[in-house]
C-alpha positions, 0 to 999 in steps of 0.5 A: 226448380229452374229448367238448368237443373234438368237433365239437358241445357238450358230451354226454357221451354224451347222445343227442338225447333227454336234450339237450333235458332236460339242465337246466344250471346257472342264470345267475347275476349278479355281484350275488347273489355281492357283499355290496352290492346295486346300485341299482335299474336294476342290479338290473333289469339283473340280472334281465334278463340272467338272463332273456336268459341262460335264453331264449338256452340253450333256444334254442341248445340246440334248434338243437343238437339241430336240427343233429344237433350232440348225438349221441355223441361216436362221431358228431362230428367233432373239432376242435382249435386251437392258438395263433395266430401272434404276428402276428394278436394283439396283444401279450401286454402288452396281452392280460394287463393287464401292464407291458412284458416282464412277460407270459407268453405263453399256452398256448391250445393244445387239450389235451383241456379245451373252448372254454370253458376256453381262452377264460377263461385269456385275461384281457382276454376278447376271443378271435380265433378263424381257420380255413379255409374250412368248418373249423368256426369257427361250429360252435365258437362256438355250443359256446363258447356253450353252455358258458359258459351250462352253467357259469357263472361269477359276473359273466360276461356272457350269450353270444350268437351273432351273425351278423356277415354282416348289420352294415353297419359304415359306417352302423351302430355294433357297440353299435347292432347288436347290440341291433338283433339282440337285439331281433329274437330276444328276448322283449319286449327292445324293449317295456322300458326301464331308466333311460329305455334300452330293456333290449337298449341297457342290456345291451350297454352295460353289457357284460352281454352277451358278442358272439360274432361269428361270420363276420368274413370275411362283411363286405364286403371294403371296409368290414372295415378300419371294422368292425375300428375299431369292433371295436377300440372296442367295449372289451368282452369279445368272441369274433370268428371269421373266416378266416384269409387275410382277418383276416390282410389287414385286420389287416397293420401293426396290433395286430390286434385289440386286447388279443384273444388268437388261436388257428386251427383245425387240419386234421383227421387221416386217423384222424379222417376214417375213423372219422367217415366209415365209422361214418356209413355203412352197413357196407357201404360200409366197403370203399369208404371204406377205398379212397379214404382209402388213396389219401390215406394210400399215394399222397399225392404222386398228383394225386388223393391230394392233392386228396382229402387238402385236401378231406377236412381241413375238417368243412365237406366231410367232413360233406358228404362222408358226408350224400353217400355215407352211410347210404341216401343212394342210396336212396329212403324206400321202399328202392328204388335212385334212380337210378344207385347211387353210392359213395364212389369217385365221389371217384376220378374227379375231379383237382382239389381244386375238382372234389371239393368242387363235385361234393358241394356239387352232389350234397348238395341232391339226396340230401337231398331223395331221403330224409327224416329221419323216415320217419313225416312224408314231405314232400309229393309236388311238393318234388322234388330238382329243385324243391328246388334251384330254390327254394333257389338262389332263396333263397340269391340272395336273401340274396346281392344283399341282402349278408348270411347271415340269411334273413328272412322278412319281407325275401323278395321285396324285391329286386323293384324298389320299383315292382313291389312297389308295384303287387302291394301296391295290386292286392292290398289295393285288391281288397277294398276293391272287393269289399266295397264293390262287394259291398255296394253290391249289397242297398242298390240293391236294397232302397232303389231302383226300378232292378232288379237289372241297376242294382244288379249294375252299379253294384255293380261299377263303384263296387267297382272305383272305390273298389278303384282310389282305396284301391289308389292311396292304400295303394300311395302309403302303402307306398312312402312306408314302405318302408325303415321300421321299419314293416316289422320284426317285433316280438316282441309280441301283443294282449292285452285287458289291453294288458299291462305297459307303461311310459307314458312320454313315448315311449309316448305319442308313439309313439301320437300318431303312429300315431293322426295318421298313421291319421286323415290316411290314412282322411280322404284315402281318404275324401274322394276316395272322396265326389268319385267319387261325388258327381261321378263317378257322375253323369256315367254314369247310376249315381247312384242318389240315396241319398248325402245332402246336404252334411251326409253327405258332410261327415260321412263322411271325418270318420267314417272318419278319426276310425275309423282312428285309433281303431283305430290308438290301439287296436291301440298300446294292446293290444300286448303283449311276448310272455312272456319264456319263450317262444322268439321262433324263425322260426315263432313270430315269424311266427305272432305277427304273423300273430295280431296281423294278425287282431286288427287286422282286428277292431280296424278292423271294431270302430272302425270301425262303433262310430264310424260308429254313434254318429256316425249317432245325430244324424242318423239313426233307431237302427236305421239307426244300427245298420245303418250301423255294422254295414256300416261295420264290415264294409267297415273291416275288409276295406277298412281292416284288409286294406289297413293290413296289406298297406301297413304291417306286415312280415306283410302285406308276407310275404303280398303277396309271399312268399306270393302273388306268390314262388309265382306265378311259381314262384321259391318253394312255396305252403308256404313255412314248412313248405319251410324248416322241413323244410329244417333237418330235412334240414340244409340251412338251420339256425334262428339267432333268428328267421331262417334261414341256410344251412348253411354260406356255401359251400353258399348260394354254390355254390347262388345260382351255379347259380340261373338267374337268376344264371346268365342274368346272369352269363357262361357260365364251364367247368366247375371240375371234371375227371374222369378 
């Protein structure tokens, strides 16, 4: 049997060092193997594509290595298929392109040759992949994936993963979507355009792009029959994998779906099972094993026998079954026993089917966090088991209230109400607002007025929490008149001085008077309330400390801080920039993108801020007082509207509101939320997909959003699934 047909992509006997330096074959599009060139857009297209080509291989190829999917062939798990049956594709007419009665059925059987060799025998280039629960239809896909980049073929499309779980077919089409998807995982896709398109649209359209949909079965049992009619729409080469039983249902009576060949993944073996199980163990535990798979191979008739061998069938469960009882896995990092020592005969114990598979859905979050991939980078001391598995079945009953499998960051905690959300985002960004205006209100009393400290200290803090009040009320009213918006999607981009390569088109410049216009009435309006608190407000309680101006000042400054903000926002337009194309947009490098971009903002409003307030005081005032009140302009633009425009108004705020402040406060996540999750891939138990992250594998998210106690303390008390005897 050749290593394609393990569970994990082509190695050859690689290990998880050389992965990572293998150098496939370059991409290459249809145009450099035809004597005639294609206009102008092709050629843009082209070149995109080879670009998208280079980014999702190095992408894909790390997460393999991430998943411990490019070991030796020794240490997968295989997986094999055969040919559907007739009644889940469409007619073999259809399929090869070909008059009625003329078309041979097929052999897509595995034979030792890949994935990528069964789906380039199928002409139309559409291919259903079924299997059971767990039986490793993602896993296969990501290897199509992989393979298809590795050899390449002249014209083929990019391939690319797709997460079919998140699409809401019922107000979004497949086309959209996908570049949608694109967008958020690739490299300055949303920055360019070609024939007036932005590169994501062009590509899928132009079907430069190979979807392989992963996780039909994912989509909402009500709108599957309109995702399929979208499906069979969308009359380019496409890869879809599902369950069978639901594709079966949604498909009964139809073509399937059209001119798509199918094929179904086929149980694993006893043999395959007790090769993969042992050598991943410790040699010690190789007695055990063999007695549990020989109550599966001698007394398959026996209740237990019967369970065990259903259970063992699926990689999802035997890979489960062995990060369970496998090497040191009842063990702790320093080598001392964590508990009661466990084996593989705890299998023994349980009757049913649906006792085994809870029983290690249930043990697999606590062995992982009881020993640590590398001993060299321990976690910290407070990531407990028990606090790893509270976090996580948080997560995961995020995901499933939210309706798909792709962990986002910037969506964690939006499945608090709006007026919740509300009410953390106007405290958090009306609070430095009100420092530094009540901080700084401090000195001028002091150094301008007769009136002692007591005044100062005192007006300083009620005009701190006055103005705090007004910005906290004004950016609270922002943030949920954006909510839901595109406001609140990161994009792949970064600040440059340069602004670098962008296209001044019509939509640029619209795009920017928008943002400009939005900025203006937001600063004049914080502004204006801000001028009738003080000039009527103040008064009535003795802390008017005479320093306002006349008429004229308090003219002057909501024009001032209007004229600011869009100023700033028109710089901040102007300086984003994509992120170089050789680089790979992954969950991390998003977030610290936006987190750059976020501190460049702060700047960006101080700058404008105190250069316009500064200029607009030369009329008026002296040059030094110019200089000194564009200076404390600068200083409160950047705490008061730099802060508060990056909590209201860009998904990295929204991150630092709620995931980072108010999750952790209430215990439903770690202050180190990033570390969590990216050590949680070490440990297997989330995997990296573009920039999100997804459970391993769907079972696992649902058995751990089941047993979180929120959805416990919503749900009826239900008994045990399990029995032991």
């Amino acid at each position: 049997m050749s290593d394609s047909t393990f569970y994990g992509p082509t190695v050859q006997a690689r290990n998880i060092h050389e992965l990572h330096f293998h150098a496939p074959e370059t991409w290459v599009p249809a145009q450099e193997q035809t004597p005639a060139s294609g206009p102008a857009p092709q050629d843009e297209l082209d070149k995109a594509a080879g670009k998208l080509a280079d980014e999702v291989k190095e992408r894909w190829w790390k997460e393999t290595g991430q998943r411990r999917l490019g070991r030796p062939a020794t240490e997968l798990l295989p997986v094999r298929w055969t040919t559907a049956d007739a009644g889940l594709m469409d007619h073999w007419e259809h399929i090869c392109g070909t008059p009625y009665e003329t078309a041979e059925p097929l052999a897509l059987d595995e034979n030792g040759g890949g994935i990528a060799e069964t789906y380039r025998k199928v002409p139309s280039g559409r291919l259903v992949v079924l299997g059971g629960v767990g039986s490793g239809k993602t896993v296969l896909g990501l290897r199509l994936v992989l393979d298809l980049l590795e050899s390449p073929l002249p014209g083929e499309p990019v391939p690319e993963l797709f997460s079919l779980g998140s699409w809401d077919p019922a107000s979004q089409t497949l086309e959209a979507w996908l570049s949608s998807r694109l967008n958020r995982d690739t490299t300055g896709m949303d920055a360019d355009t070609v024939d007036g398109k932005p590169v994501a649209t062009a590509l899928v359209e132009k079907g430069l792009i190979l979807p392989v949909l992963d996780g039909f079965d994912e989509i909402a049992e009500e709108l599957r029959p309109r995702a399929l009619q979208q499906l069979n729409a969308f009359d380019k080469p496409l890869v879809l994998t599902s369950r069978t039983n639901p594709y079966a249902a949604v498909t009964a009576g139809t073509r399937c779906l059209k001119r798509a060949a199918a094929i179904e993944l086929t149980a694993l073996t006893p043999d395959d099972t007790k090769s993969f199980l042992v050598l991943g163990s410790a040699p010690a535990a190789k007695s055990d094993w063999e007695d549990v798979l020989a109550v599966v191979c001698d007394r398959p008739d026996t209740r237990v026998g019967k369970s065990l061998r259903k259970v063992l069938a699926t990689p999802l469960m035997v890979s489960l079954a062995r990060d369970v009882y496998g090497e040191r896995a009842s063990t702790g990092e320093s080598g001392r026993h964590d508990g009661p020592r466990r084996g593989p005969k705890d299998l023994l114990r349980f009757r049913s089917q649906k006792g085994i598979e809870e029983h290690l859905l249930s043990s697999f979050v606590p062995t992982a966090y009881r020993q640590h991939p590398d001993a060299l980078d321990p976690p910290p001391r407070n990531w407990s088991p028990r606090r790893a598995q509270r976090w996580l079945g948080y997560l995961a009953d995020h995901l499933n209230r939210s309706g798909g499998p792709d962990l986002e960051w910037w969506r964690l905690g939006t499945e608090m109400s709006l007026r919740a959300r509300t009410a953390v985002i106007a405290l958090l960004a009306g609070l430095p607002f009100m420092l530094a205006t009540g901080i700084g209100n401090i000195p001028v009393d002091l150094i301008a007025t007769s009136h002692g400290l007591g005044y100062a200290l005192l007006r300083g803090l009620v005009v701190g929490l006055l103005h705090g009040f007004v910005s906290g009320l004004a950016f609270g009213y922002v943030y949920r008149r954006a909510n839901g918006t595109v406001l609140f999607t990161p994009r792949p981009v970064q600040v440059r001085l340069s602004g670098g390569d962008k296209e001044l088109d019509r939509q640029f410049f619209h795009r920017l008077f928008r943002k400009v216009l939005l900025a203006a009435q937001i600063g004049f309006g914080v502004a204006l309330v801000i001028v009738l608190v003080d000039r009527f407000l103040l008064p009535l309680i003795a802390l008017d400390d005479g320093l306002g101006g006349g008429l004229v000042a308090a003219a002057q400054f909501p024009l001032t801080v209007g004229l600011a903000a869009g100023t700033a926002l028109a710089l901040m337009t102007w300086l984003e920039a994509p992120i170089d194309v050789k680089r790979s947009v992954g969950c991390v490098d998003l977030l610290r993108q936006n987190r750059e971009n976020a501190a460049s903002q702060l700047l960006v409003w101080a700058l404008a801020l105190g250069l316009v307030a500064g200029l607009g005081a030369t009329f008026t005032e002296t040059p030094l007082r110019s200089l000194q009140l564009g200076f404390v302009f600068g200083i409160e633009g950047a705490f008061g509207g730099g802060f508060g425009y990056c909590l209201c108004l860009t998904a990295y705020g929204q991150w630092v509101a709620l995931a980072r402040i108010w999750l952790p406060l209430t215990g439903r996540v770690p202050w180190r939320l990033v570390a969590f999750l990216e050590d949680a891939c070490k440990r297997d138990v989330l995997r990296r997909a573009g920039a999100v992250y997804q459970f391993r594998h769907a079972r696992l998210q649902d058995h751990l959003a089941t047993h979180h106690p929120r959805a416990l303390s919503s749900a009826p008390k239900r008994k045990p699934d399990q029995t032991t005897g």
